[in-house]
C-alpha positions, -999 to 999 in steps of 0.1 A, spaced: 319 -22 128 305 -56 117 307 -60 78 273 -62 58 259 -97 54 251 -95 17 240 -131 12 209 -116 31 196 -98 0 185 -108 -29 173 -90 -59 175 -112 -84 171 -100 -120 136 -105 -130 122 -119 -163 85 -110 -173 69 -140 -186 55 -134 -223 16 -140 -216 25 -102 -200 29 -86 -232 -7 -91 -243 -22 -87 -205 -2 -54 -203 -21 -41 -236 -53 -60 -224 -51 -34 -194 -41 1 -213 -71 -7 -238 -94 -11 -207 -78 23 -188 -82 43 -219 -117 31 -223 -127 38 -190 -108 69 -188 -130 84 -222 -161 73 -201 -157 85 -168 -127 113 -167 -116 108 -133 -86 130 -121 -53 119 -128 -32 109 -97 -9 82 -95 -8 80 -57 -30 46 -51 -45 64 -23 -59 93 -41 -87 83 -61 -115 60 -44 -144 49 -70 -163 19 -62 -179 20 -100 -138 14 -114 -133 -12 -86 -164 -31 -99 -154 -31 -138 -118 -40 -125 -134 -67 -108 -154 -80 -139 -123 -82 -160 -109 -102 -130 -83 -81 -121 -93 -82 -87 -70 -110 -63 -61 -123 -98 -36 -147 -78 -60 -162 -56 -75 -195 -58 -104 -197 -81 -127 -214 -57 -130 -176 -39 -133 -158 -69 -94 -157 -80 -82 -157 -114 -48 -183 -102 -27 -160 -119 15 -152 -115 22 -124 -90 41 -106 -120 11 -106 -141 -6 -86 -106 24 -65 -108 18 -59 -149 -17 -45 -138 -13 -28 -107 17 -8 -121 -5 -3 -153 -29 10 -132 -3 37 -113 7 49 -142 -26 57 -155 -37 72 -124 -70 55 -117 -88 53 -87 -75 22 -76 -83 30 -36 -115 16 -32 -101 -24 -36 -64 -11 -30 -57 -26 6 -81 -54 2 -62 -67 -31 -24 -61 -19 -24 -74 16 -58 -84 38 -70 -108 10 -31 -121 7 -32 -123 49 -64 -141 51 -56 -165 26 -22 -174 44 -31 -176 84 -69 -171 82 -95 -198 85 -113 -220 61 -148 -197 76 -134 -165 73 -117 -167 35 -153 -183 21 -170 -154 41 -145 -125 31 -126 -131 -5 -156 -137 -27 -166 -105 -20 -130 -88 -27 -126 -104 -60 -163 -90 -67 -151 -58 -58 -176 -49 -30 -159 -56 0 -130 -27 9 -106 -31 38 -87 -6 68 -51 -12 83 -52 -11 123 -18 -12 129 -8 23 140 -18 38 170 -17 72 187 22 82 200 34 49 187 40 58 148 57 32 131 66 9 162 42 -19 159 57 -34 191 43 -2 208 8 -15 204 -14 -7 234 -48 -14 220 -55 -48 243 -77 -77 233 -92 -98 264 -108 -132 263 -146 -132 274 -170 -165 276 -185 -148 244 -151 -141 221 -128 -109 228 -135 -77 242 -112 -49 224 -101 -12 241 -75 11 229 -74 29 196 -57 28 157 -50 61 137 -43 68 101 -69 43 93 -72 49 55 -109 54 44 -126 34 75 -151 62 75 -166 42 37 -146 5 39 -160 -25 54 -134 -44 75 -105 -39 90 -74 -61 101 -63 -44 134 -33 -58 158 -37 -61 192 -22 -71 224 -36 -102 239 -6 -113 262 28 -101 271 49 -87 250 84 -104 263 119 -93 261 118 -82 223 86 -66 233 72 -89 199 50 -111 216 19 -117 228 3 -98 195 -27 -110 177 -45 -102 148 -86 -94 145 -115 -93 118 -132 -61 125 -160 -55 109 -162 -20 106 -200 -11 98 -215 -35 124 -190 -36 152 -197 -11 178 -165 10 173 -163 50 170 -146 62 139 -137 98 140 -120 117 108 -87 134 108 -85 161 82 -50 163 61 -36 194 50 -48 195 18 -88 198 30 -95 158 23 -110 136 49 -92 101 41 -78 97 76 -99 85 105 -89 77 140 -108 39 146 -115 40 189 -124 2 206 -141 13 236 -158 -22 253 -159 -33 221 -171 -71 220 -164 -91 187 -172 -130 187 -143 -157 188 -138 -168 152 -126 -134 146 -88 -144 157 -66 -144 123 -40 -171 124 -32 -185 164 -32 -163 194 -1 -148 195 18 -155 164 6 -115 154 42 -105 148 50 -129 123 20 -121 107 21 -84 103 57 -83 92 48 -109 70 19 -86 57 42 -58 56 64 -70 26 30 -70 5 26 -36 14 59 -19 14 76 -38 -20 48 -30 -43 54 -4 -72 31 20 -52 61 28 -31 80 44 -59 51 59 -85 28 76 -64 43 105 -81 46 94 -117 20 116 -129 45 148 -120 72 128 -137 48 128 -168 38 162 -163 76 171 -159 86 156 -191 58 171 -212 64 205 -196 102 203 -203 93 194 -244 115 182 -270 145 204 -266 156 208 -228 187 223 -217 217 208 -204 203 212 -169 173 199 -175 184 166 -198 207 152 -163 177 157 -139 156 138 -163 178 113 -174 186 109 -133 149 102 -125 148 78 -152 181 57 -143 168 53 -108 128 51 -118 136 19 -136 162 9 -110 135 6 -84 110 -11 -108 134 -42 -114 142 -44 -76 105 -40 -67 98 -71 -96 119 -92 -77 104 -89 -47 71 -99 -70 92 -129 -82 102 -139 -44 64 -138 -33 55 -161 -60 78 -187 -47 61 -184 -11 89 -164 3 93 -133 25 118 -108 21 109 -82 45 142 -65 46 142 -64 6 106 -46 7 122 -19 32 146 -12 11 125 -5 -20 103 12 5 131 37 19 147 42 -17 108 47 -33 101 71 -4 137 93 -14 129 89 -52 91 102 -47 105 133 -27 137 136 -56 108 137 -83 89 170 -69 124 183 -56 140 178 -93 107 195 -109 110 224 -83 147 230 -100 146 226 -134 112 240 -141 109 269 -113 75 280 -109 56 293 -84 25 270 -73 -8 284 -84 -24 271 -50 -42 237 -45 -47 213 -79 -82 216 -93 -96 195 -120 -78 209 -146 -46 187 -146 -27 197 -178 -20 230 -149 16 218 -139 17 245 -109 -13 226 -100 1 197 -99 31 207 -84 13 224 -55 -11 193 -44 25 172 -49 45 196 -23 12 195 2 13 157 -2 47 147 -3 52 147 35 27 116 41 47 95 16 78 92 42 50 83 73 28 53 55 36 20 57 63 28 82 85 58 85 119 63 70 136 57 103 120 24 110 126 11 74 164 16 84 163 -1 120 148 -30 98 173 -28 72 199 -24 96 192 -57 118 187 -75 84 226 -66 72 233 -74 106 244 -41 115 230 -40 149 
């Protein structure tokens, strides 16, 4: 068996710069303001809460592409001081959704492969916090194998003509644009080329969007279907065919982030308080357990935060914060389940000091944490050929 390249990974140790310490209570002054104002529901999954009104006062305090140039609305601010609010943010559990996809990865994509046209036309609008973005990367019976993609985009004297379909397409039913991949050549021996990536402007583009209910009631899902769908030329990201190397490069924005291991914080919280002061022996090692690997997983995700400053792009490191995040989300509720047994009082309504509330939206939930931004297996294969283990 081939031994583990381990020069391939790199997690260095990372050290928050001091102008953090005053951002970081810049930001819990803000969330505790807001939070006496408006009361939203606590939920520390990013993908729970979708406010436009919080996305615009984030936006006025600049909090929106803080790293971007300024000439589009950016602050030019340090990836770690994005990670000091976003994880701010998760940890509060405000509704971050709205801006969510726009902020971590589209704006990032654009401003790396897109054109002069299309970041003057699209990030203004981000940082403003009016303009919300879709993924179109997953498609039906494909899951997570992006090289899969089916959906076909064909030249025309006019621009491209688009047929096939993308699922799981996070709240396209309300957002503005999506960023779908498409085939627009042939795929080749490692099946990885002939991608591309496309603009799609979801409220004026002739495509269908129909919802797909999850199991807790909510429609956030949609299924996004391209059927003749004609979109002009200049909405080609990057160069025809170099789609691969963009979405995996997209990928490690979405996958590293401290999303990936704090969608279930608030249960952690709830845990805690629920446990009180004086916890058994039983209880005292699950805790302490969570803790160890919570903070673990924050100082490898900073790294990652640290590598994308310098312009780099450690895919494999994201998929492993992914996979660990996605077993440390599913150890949280399983942990709570054992040292606090309760039986779940049925879905979580608004009254979230109810921990068998909590508990019983987090076990209805918990399943879609191990499917988004690529399943468990696929985070493997990727880990796998990065160790060079296959």
């Amino acid at each position: 068996m081939p031994q583990p390249n381990a020069d391939s990974l790199r997690f260095p140790p990372p050290r928050l710069p001091k102008e953090t310490e005053s951002l970081r209570a810049e930001v819990r002054a803000f969330l505790t303001d807001s939070f006496a104002d408006e009361a939203w529901q606590r939920n520390s999954d990013f993908g729970a809460g979708f406010s436009p009104e919080f996305t615009r006062k984030l936006a006025a305090k600049g909090w929106i592409g803080m790293t971007w140039p300024k000439k589009y609305g950016g602050q030019e601010r340090s990836m770690l001081e994005r990670y000091i609010v976003t994880e701010e943010l998760l940890a509060a559990g405000a509704p971050v959704f709205a801006h969510w996809i726009a902020d971590r990865q589209s704006g990032p994509l654009l401003l790396r492969f897109g054109s002069e046209a299309q970041c003057e036309a699209i990030l203004p609008p981000i940082t403003a916090g009016e303009c919300y973005f879709s993924i179109g990367m997953s498609e039906p019976d494909s899951g997570s194998d992006l090289a899969s993609v089916r959906t076909r985009a064909e030249r025309t004297p006019e621009g491209w003509r688009l047929n096939g379909a993308k699922v799981w397409t996070s709240n396209a039913h309300l957002n503005h644009f999506m960023i779908t991949l498409c085939r627009t050549g042939d795929a080749g021996a490692d099946r990885h080329g002939g991608l591309s990536q496309f603009l799609i402007d979801l409220k004026k583009d002739d495509v269908t969007i129909n919802p797909i209910i999850n199991m807790l009631g909510g429609h956030e899902f949609n299924e996004v279907v391209f059927d003749e769908v004609e979109i002009p030329e200049d909405r080609l990201i990057g160069n025809e065919g170099d789609g691969w190397r963009q979405v995996t490069s997209e990928l490690a924005y979405e996958r590293s982030g401290p999303e990936r291991f704090l969608s279930n914080f608030h249960i952690f919280r709830a845990l805690t308080d629920a446990v009180g002061t004086s916890p058994d022996a039983r209880q005292a090692e699950g805790l302490g357990r969570l803790a160890s690997r919570l903070w673990t997983l924050r100082c490898m995700s900073l790294s990652v935060a640290a590598m994308l400053e310098a312009g780099e792009s450690p895919e494999v490191e994201a998929a492993i914060i992914k996979e660990l995040g996605n077993r440390f989300e599913r150890e949280v509720v399983e942990t709570a389940r054992t040292i606090l047994p309760l039986q779940p009082t049925g879905p979580a309504g608004s009254n979230q000091s109810d921990f068998a509330a909590i508990m019983a939206e987090a076990v209805l939930r918990l399943p879609s944490f191990t499917l988004r931004g690529g399943t468990t297996e696929i985070m493997r294969s990727i880990i796998a050929r990065g160790l060079g283990l296959r």
